[in-house]
C-alpha positions in Angstrom: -11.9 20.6 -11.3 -9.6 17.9 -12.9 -8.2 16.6 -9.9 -11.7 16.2 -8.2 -13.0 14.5 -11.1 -10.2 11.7 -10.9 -9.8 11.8 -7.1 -13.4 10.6 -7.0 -13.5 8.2 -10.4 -15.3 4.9 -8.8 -12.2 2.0 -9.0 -14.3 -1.2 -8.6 -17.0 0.6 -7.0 -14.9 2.8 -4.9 -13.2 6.5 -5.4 -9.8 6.0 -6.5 -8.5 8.8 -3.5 -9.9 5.3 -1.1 -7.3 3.0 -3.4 -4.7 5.4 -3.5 -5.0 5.9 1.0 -4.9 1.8 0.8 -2.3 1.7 -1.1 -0.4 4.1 0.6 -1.2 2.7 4.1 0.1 -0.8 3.1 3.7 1.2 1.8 3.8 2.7 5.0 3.2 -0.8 7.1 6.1 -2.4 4.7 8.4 0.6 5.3 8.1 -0.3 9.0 8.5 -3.5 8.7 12.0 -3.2 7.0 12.7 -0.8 10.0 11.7 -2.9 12.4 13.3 -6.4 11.1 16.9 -4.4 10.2 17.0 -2.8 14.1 14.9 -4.7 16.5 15.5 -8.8 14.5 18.6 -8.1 13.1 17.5 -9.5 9.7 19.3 -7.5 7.1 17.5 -9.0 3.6 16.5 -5.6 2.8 19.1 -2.6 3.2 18.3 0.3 5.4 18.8 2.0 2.0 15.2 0.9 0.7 13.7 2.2 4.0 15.0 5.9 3.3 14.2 5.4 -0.3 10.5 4.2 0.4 10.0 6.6 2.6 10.7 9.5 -0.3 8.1 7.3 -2.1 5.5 7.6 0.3 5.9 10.9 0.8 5.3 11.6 -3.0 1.9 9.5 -2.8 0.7 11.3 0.3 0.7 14.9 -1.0 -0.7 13.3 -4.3 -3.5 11.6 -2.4 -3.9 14.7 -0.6 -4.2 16.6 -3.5 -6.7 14.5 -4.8 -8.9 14.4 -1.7 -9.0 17.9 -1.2 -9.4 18.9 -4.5 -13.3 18.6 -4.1 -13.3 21.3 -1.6 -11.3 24.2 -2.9 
């Protein structure tokens, strides 16, 4: 009951699950990007290290945003 009742708080007019899919959509396009500019550009800037690491963060704030957006049906 908790978790639906935050999932669905309005955030600037919207449920804060919609922020939280945004926001993770956004990590997931950046965590490519590093990907894609370390083995297809050959810019190394960012370490292949912060990809791996990113990719542990993204996976924390999926199962949280899943959590939260299924919470209203269970």
């Amino acid at each position: 009951m908790v978790l639906s009742t935050l999932g669905y708080t309005p955030v600037l007019g919207y449920p804060a699950v919609l922020w939280g899919g945004l926001f993770t959509l956004l990590l997931l396009i950046i965590q490519v990007s590093i990907a894609f500019l370390n083995l297809r550009m050959g810019i190394h800037t960012i370490p292949m290290r912060a990809h791996k690491a990113l990719g542990y963060v993204i996976l924390l704030l999926v199962l949280v945003h899943a959590a939260l957006g299924l919470a209203a049906y269970v």
